[in-house]
C-alpha positions in Angstrom: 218.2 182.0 184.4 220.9 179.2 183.7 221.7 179.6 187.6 218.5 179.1 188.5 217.5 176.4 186.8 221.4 174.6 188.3 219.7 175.8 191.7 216.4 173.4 190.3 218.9 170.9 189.8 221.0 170.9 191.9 218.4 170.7 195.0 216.8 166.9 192.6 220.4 166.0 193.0 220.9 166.4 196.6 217.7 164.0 196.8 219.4 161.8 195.5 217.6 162.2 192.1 219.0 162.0 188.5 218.7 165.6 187.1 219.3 166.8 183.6 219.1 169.9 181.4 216.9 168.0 178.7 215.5 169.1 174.7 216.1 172.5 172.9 218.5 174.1 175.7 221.0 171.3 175.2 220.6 172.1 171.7 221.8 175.5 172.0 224.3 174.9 174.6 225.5 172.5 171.8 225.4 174.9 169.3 227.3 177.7 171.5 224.3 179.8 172.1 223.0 180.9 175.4 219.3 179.0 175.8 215.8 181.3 176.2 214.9 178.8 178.6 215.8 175.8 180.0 213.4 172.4 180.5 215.2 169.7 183.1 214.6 165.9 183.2 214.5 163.4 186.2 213.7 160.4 187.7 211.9 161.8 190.6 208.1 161.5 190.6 205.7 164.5 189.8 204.9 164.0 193.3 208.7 164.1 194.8 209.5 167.2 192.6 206.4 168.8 194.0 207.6 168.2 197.5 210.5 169.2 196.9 210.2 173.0 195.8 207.9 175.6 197.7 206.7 176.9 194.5 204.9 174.4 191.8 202.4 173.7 189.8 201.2 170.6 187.9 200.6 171.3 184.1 200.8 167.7 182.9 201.3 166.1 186.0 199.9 162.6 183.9 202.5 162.8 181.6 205.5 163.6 184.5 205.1 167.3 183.8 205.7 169.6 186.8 206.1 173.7 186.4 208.7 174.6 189.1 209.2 178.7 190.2 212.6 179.7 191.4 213.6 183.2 191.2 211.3 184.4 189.3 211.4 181.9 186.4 209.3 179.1 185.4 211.0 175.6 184.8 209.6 172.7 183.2 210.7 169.4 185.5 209.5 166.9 183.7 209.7 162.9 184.9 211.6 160.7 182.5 209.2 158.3 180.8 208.0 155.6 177.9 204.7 156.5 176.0 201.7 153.9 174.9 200.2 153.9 171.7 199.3 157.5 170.6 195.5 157.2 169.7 194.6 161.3 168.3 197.9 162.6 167.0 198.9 164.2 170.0 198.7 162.4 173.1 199.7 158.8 174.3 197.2 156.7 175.8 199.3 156.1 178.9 202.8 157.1 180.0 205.6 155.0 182.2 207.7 156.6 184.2 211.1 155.1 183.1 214.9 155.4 182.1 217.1 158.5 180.3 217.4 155.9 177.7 213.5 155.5 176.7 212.7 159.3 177.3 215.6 160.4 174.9 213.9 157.9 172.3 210.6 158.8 172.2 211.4 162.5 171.4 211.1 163.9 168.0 214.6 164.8 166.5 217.8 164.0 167.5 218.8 167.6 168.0 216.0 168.0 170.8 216.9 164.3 172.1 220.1 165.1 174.2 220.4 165.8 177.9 223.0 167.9 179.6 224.4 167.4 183.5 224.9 170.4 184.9 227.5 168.9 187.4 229.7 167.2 185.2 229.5 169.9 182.3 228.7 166.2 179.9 226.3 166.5 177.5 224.7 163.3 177.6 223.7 162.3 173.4 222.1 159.1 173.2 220.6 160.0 170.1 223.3 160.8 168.1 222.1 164.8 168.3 225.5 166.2 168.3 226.5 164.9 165.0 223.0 165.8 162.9 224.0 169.3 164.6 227.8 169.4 162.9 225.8 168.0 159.8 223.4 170.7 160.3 220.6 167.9 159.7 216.7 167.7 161.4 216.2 163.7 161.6 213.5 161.9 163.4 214.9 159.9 166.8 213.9 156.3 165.0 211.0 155.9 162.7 210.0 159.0 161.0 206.6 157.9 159.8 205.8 156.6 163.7 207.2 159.9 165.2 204.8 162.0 162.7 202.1 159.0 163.9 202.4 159.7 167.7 202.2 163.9 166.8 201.0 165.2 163.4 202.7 168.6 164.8 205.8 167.4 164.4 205.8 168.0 160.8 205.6 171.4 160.9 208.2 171.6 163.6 210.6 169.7 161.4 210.2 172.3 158.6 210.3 175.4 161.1 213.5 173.7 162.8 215.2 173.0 159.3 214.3 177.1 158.5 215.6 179.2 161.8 218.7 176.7 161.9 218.9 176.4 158.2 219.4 173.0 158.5 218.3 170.4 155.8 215.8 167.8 156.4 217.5 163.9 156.7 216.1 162.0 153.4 213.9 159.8 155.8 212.3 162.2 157.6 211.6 163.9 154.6 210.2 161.2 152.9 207.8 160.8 155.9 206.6 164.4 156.1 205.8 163.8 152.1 203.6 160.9 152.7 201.4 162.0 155.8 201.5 166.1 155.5 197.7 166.2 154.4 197.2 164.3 157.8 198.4 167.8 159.8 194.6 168.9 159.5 194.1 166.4 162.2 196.5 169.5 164.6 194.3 172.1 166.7 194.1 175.4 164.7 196.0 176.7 167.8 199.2 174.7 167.5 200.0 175.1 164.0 199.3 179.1 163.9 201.9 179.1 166.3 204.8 177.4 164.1 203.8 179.2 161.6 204.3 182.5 162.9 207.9 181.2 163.9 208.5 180.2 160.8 207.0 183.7 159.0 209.1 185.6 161.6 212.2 184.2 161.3 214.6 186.0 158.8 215.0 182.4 157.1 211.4 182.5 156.3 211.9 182.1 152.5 213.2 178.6 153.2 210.3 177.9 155.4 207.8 178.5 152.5 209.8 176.6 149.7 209.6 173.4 152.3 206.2 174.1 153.3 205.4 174.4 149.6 207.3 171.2 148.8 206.3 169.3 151.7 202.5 169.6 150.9 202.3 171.5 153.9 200.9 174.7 152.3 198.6 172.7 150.3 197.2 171.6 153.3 197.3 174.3 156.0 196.7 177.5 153.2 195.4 176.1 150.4 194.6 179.5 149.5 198.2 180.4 149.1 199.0 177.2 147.0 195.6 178.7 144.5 197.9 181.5 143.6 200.2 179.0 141.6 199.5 179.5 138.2 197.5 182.9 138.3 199.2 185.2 135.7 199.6 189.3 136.1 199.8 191.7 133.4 203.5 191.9 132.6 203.9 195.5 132.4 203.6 195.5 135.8 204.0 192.0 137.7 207.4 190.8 135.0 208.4 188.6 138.0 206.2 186.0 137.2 202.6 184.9 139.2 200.9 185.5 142.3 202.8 182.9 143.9 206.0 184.0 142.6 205.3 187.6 143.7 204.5 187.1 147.0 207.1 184.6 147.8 209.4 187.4 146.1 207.7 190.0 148.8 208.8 187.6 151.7 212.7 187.9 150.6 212.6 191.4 150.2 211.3 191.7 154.0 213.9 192.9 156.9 214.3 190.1 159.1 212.5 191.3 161.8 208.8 191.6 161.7 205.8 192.2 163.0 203.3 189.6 162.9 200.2 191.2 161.3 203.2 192.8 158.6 204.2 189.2 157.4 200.4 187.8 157.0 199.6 190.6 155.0 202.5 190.1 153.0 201.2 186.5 152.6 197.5 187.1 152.1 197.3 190.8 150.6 196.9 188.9 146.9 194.9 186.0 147.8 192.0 187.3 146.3 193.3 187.2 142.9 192.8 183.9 142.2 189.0 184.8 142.7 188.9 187.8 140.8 191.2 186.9 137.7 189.4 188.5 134.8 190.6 189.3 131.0 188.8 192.7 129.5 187.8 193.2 126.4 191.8 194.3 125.1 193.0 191.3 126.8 194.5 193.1 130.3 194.3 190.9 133.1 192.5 192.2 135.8 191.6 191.8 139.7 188.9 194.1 140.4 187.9 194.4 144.0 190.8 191.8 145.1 191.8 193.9 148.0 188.4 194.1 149.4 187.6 190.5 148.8 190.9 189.9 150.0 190.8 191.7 153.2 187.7 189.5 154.1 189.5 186.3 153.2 192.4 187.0 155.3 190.1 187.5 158.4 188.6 184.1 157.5 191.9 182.3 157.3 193.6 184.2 160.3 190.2 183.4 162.6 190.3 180.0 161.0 194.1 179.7 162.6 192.5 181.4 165.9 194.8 184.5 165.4 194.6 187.0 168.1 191.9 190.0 167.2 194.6 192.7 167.0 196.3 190.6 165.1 193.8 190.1 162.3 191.9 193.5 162.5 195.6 195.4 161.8 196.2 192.4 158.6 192.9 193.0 157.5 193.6 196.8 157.5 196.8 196.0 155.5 195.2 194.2 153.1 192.3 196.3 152.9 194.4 199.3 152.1 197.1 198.1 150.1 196.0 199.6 146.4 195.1 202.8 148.0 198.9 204.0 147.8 198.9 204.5 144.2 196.7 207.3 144.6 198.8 209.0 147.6 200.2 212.0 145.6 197.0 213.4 144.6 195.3 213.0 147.3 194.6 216.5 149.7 196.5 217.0 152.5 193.7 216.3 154.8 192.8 213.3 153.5 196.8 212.3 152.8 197.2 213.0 156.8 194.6 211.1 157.7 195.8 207.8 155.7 198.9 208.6 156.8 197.8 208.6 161.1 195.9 204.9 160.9 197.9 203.0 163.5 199.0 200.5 161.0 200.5 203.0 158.0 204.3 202.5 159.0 203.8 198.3 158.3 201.7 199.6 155.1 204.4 201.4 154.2 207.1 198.7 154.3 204.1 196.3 152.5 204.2 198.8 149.9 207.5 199.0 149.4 208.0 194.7 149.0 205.4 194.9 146.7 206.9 197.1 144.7 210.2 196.0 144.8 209.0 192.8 143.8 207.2 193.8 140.9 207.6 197.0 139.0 210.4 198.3 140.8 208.9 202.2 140.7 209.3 203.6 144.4 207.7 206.8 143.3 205.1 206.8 145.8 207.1 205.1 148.5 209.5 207.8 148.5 206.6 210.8 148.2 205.4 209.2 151.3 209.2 209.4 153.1 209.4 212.5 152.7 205.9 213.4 153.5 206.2 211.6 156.6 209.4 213.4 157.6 207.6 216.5 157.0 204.8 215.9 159.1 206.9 214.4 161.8 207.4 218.0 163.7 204.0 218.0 165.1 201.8 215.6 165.5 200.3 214.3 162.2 196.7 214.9 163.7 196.5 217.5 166.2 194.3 218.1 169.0 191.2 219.7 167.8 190.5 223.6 167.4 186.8 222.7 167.8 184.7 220.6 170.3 181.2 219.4 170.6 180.5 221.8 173.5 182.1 224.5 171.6 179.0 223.9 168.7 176.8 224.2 171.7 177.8 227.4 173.6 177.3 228.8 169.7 173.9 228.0 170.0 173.7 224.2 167.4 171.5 221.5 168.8 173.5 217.9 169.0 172.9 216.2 165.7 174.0 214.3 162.4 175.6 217.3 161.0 177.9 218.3 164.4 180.2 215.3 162.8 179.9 216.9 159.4 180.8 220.5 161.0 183.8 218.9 163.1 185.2 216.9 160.2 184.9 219.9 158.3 187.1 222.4 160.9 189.3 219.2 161.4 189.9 219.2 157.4 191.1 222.9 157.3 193.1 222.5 160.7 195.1 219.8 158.6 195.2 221.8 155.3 196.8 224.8 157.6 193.9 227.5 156.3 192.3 227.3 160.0 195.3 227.7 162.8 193.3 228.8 165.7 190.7 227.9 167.8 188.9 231.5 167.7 189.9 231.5 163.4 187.8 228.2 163.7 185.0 229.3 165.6 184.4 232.3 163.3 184.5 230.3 160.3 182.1 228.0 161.8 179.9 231.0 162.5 180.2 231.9 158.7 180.1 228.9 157.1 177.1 227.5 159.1 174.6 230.1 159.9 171.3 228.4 158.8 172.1 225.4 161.2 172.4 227.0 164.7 
């Protein structure tokens, strides 16, 4: 990719145009890591850079942006340029088409604010990027509280920047977030699900809640999450602390890669307990129905953040199912097979097992349902079945309610082992179900 995008460059500069690498891939060129993609700025037109390359296409071609193909990648070419007044958080009233100087300063951190020639090798930091990165410090590129002005975004982006790079947060900067982060509301639901889920999916996610928490963010964004402050568990089993505690406890216990249904459930599998908090009549705490309630609250707040719907149907699932593993052992094997085949069991599994860890600490069930699972894993956990709707048929039963009943039934004893083939099934269906054919 990095020659391609030279290629990009390289064919600007025999125009005669200035032609940068420009934002996060001079960041990690800086920081000695190969870039995931790489963004170049020019002084060419969107016009020019359009004429220039065979393959383009114009995705903010107001605000300089061009989209350039070269083998097989996509490069944003973008114009250098000066922004107007910002008048809805996101988007300047009108752009110039300017200097290295004025682009680099209207950019939101110092560590995104460098450029890089890709002829001389010279990274090119008018910003003062390259010393924030040996500081390992997120600053705003001049005033904070404008930068946050011109995009409410921004805010977030600080605190998922200052998590993946474990960087801290300049005192400035931080003091701006604090005093406008209940203004983020006025951010699509769209934009800040996605830095949220690259916060949540990056192993330094821990330190991406504690700032979001600190910030105001949460408070703002999931107030549902920042309701679980305060809301006390019975101590026999929850001796960590609250719900807030315990599920910021479930986050560090997490591997650092994740799925992202796996880390919302996490997040949202007690968020109903600040609902259902009640005290019986010997003083136990309880949270009746929480995982029901809950599972319909997380589908709220994931559709409220636009989340994709295989995304939120396999959460919901998660949450949903979450206090069923504490009856696992005694449940029969066709039943435990069944629970154990749902497409989302193996990330209910590993829910189950943060959950525990960050509470009571008994992996009882966790390890009944290892082994389980290795025992089951030599065929497959549901197997095709021995009996078919046409096979009721050719035995003489008319298509109704109870052919479900009779399948489920055969299936049930094909799991158990008591019915192993297809003509053992038929004869028990013969026996077991005269009256109905």
């Amino acid at each position: 990719m990095e020659e391609s995008a030279r290629k990009v460059a390289a064919r600007l500069r025999e125009q005669g145009h200035i032609a940068y690498f420009a934002g996060g891939c001079v960041r990690d060129m800086v920081r000695g890591l190969t870039p995931k993609d790489y963004d170049i700025a020019t002084d060419a037109r969107p016009e020019t850079v359009q004429t220039l390359f065979p393959r383009t296409y114009a995705v903010g071609a107001h605000f300089g942006v061009i989209i350039v193909l070269e083998d097989g990648f996509q490069f944003e070419v973008a114009t250098f340029r000066s922004d107007d007044a910002y008048i809805d958080g996101r988007h300047p009233s009108a752009v110039h088409f300017s200097s290295p100087e004025a682009d680099a300063k209207r950019r939101d951190f110092t560590i995104n604010g460098m450029f890089y020639d890709p002829i001389t090798g010279e990274v090119i930091d008018l910003v003062g990027g390259q010393a924030d990165i040996a500081a390992k410090l997120v600053r705003a590129i001049g005033d904070p509280a404008k930068r946050f002005e011109e995009d409410r975004l921004r805010m977030l982006r600080a605190v998922r920047f200052a998590a993946v790079l474990d960087y801290q947060i300049d005192k400035a900067t931080w003091e701006a977030l604090l005093g406008n982060a209940s203004s983020i509301s006025q951010i699509s639901a769209e934009r800040i699900r996605d830095e949220l889920v690259r916060i949540f999916i990056s192993p330094n996610r821990l330190r991406g809640w504690d700032l979001l928490d600190a910030s105001g963010l949460m408070r703002a964004i999931l107030p549902e999450l920042d309701a679980m402050k305060g809301v006390l568990q019975p101590e026999q089993f929850h001796p960590e602390g609250d719900v807030f505690v315990h599920t910021r406890l479930m986050l560090s216990l997490l591997p650092e890669t994740v799925p992202v249904p796996l880390v919302f459930a996490v997040l949202f599998h007690d968020v109903a307990k600040p609902v259902t908090a009640t005290v019986d009549k010997t003083g136990r705490i309880r949270f009746n129905e929480h995982d029901r309630i809950g599972a319909q609250m997380t589908e709220d707040i994931m559709r409220r953040l636009r989340f994709s719907g295989a995304e939120i149907e396999a959460a919901v699932e998660m949450v949903r199912q979450h206090m069923v593993f504490k009856d696992t052992p005694n449940m029969r094997v066709a039943k435990l097979k069944r629970f154990m085949a749902r497409p989302t069991f193996d990330q209910e599994l590993e829910l189950h097992r943060v959950d525990c860890e960050s509470s009571h600490r008994m992996l009882d069930n966790y390890e009944f349902l290892l082994r389980k699972r290795e025992e089951f894993a030599n065929e497959p956990i549901i197997p095709p079945p021995l009996v078919r709707g046409h096979d009721l048929i050719a035995l003489g039963f008319k298509p109704g309610p109870e052919f479900g009943e009779i399948l489920e039934a055969v299936e049930t004893r094909q799991l158990e082992g008591s019915l192993r083939t297809r003509d053992e099934a038929l004869e028990w269906v013969k026996r077991e179900y005269p009256s109905q054919k």
